[in-house]
N, CA, C and O of each residue as an XYZ file, in Angstrom:
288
protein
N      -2.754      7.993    -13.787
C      -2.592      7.038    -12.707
C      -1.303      6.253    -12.863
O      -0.472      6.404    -11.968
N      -0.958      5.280    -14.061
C       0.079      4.678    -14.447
C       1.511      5.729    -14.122
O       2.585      5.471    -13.579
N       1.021      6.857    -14.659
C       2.368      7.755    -14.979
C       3.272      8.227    -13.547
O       4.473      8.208    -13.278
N       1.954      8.681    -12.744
C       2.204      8.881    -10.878
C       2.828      7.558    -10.140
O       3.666      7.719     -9.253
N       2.384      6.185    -10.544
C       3.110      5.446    -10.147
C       4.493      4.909    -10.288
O       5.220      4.421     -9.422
N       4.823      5.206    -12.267
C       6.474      5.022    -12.080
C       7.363      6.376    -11.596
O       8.518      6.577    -11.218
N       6.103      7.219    -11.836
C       6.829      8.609    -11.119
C       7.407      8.079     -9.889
O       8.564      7.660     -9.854
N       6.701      8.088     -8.973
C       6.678      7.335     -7.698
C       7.829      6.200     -7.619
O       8.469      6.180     -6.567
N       8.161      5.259     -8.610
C       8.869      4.311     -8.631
C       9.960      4.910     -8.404
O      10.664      4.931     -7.395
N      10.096      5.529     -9.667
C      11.681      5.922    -10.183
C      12.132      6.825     -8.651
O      13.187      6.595     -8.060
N      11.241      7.726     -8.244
C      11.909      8.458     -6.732
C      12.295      8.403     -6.174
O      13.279      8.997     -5.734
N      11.216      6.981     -5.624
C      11.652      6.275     -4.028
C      12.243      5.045     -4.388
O      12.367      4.291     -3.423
N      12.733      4.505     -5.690
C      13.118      3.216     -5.838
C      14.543      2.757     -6.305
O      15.524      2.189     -5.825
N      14.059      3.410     -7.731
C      15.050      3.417     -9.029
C      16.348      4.082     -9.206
O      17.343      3.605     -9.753
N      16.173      5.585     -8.518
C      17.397      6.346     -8.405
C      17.951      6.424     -7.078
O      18.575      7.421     -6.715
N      17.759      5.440     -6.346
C      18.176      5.412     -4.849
C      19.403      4.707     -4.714
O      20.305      5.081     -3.965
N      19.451      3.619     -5.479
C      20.020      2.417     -5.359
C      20.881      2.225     -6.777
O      20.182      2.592     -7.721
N      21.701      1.933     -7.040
C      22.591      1.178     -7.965
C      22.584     -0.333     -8.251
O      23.120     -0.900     -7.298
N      22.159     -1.261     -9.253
C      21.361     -2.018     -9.465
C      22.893     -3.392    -10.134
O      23.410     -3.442    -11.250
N      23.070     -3.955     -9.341
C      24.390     -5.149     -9.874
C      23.837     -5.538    -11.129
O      24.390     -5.290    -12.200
N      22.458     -6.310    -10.983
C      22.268     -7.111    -11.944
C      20.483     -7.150    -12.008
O      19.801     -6.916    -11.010
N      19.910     -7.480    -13.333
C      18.543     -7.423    -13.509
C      17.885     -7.588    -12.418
O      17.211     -6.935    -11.621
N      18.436     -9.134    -12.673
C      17.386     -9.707    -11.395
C      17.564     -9.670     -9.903
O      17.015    -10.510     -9.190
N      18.659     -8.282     -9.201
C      18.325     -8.104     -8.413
C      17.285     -6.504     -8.426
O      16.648     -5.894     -7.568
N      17.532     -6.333     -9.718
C      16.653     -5.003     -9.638
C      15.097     -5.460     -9.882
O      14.114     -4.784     -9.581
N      15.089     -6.567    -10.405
C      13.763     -7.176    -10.720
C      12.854     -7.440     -9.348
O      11.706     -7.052     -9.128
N      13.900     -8.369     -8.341
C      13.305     -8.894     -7.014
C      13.075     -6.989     -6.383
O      11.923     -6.597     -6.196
N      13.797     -6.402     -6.231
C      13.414     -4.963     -5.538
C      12.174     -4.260     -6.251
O      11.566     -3.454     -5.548
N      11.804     -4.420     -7.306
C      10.324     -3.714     -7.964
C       9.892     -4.605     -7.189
O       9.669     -4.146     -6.069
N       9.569     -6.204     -7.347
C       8.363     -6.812     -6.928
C       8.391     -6.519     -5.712
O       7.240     -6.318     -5.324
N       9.337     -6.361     -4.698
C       9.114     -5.912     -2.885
C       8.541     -4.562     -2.997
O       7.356     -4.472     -2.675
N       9.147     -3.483     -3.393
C       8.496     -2.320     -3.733
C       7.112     -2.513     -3.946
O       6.297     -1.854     -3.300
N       6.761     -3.354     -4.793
C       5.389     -2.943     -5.181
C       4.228     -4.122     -4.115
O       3.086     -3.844     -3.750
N       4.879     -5.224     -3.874
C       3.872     -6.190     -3.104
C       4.038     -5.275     -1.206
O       3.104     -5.164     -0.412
N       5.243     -4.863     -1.020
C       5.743     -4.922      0.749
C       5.109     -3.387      1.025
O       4.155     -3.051      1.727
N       5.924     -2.677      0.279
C       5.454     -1.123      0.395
C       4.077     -0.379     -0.536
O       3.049      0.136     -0.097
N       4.503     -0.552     -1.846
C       3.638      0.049     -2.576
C       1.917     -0.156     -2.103
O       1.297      0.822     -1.684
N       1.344     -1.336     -2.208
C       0.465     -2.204     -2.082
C      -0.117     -2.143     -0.647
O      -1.195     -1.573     -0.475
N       0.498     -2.660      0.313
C      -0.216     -1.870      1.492
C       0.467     -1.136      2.391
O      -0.027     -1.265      3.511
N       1.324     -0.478      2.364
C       1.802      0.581      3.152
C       1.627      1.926      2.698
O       1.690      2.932      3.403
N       1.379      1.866      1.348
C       1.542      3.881      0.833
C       0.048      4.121      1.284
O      -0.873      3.305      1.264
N       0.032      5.304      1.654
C      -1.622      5.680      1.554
C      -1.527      5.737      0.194
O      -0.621      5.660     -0.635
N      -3.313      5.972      0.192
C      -4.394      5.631     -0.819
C      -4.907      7.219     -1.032
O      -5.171      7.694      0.073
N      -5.035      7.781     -1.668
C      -6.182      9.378     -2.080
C      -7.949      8.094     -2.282
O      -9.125      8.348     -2.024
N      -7.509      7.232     -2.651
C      -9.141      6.427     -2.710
C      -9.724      5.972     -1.634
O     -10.927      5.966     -1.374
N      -8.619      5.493     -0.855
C      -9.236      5.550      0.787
C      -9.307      6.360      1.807
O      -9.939      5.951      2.781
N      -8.724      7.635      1.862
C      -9.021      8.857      2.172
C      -7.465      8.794      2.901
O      -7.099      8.758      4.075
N      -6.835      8.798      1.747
C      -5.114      8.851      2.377
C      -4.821      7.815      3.628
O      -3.946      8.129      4.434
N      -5.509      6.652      3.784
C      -5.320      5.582      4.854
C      -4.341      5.221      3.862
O      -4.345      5.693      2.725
N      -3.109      3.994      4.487
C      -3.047      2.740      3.671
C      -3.939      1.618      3.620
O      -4.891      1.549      4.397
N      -3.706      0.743      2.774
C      -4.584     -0.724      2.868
C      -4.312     -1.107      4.322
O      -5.248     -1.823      4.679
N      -3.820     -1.013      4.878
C      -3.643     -1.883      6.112
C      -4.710     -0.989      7.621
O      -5.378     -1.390      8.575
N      -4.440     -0.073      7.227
C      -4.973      1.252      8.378
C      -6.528      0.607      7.881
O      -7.366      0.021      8.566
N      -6.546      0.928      6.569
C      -8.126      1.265      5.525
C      -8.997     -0.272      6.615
O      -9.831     -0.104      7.505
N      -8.637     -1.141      6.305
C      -9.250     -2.345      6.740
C      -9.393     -2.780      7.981
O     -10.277     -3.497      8.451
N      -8.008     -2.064      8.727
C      -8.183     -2.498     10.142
C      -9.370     -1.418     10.785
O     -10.007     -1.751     11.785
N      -9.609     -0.025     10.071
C     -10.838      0.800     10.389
C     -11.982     -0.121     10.213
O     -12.810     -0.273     11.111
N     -12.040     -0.637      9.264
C     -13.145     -0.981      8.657
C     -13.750     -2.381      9.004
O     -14.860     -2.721      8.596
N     -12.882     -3.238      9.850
C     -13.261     -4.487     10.753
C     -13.573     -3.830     12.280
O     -14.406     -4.350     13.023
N     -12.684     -2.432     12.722
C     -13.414     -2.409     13.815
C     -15.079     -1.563     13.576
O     -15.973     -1.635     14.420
N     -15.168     -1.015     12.635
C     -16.501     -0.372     12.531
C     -17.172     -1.760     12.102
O     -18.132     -1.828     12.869
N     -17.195     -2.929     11.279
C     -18.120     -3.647     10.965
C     -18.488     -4.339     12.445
O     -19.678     -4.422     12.747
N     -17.354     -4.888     13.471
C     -17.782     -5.621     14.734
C     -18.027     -4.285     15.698
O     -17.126     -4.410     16.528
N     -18.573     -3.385     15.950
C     -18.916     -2.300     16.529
C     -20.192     -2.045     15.808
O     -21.105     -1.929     16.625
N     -20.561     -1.923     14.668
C     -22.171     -2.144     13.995
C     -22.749     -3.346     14.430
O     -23.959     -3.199     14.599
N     -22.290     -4.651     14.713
C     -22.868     -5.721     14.523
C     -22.905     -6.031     16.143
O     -23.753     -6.868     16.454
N     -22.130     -5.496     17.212
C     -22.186     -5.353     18.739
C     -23.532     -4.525     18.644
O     -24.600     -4.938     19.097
N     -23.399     -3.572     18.143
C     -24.899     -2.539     18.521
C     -26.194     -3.405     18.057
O     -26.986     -3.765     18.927
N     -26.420     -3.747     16.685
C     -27.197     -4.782     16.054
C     -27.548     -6.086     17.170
O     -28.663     -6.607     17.128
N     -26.316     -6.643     18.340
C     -27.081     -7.477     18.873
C     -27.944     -7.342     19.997
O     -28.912     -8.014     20.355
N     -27.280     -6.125     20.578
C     -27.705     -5.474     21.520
C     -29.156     -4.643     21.272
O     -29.742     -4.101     22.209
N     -29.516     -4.624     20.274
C     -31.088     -3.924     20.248
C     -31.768     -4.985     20.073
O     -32.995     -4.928     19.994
């Protein structure tokens, strides 16, 4: 799991870009990993959704269960 993710890093991140100084390579991991990584990549655990897709499914199925629920 760990290993697929700096895999992943180094691909789309690390060898893209030429890096001035730490801490601008520092601020680009944390966007990488909070902006993109985090909820934009799909998931294989959520059935290849991202977090964002995953949840917005999953609020319209909970108020679509709970519409039917008032209605019976």
């Amino acid at each position: 799991m760990a290993e697929g993710f700096f895999a992943t890093l180094q691909t789309e991140l690390l060898d893209r870009y030429s890096w001035p100084t730490r801490q601008r390579l520092r601020v680009a991991i944390f966007e990488y990993i909070e902006v993109f990584y985090n909820l934009r990549r799909r998931h294989s655990a959520l059935g290849y959704l991202s977090p964002i897709e995953f949840e917005r499914r999953y609020a319209l199925a909970k108020r679509e269960q709970t519409s039917r629920e008032s209605v019976a």
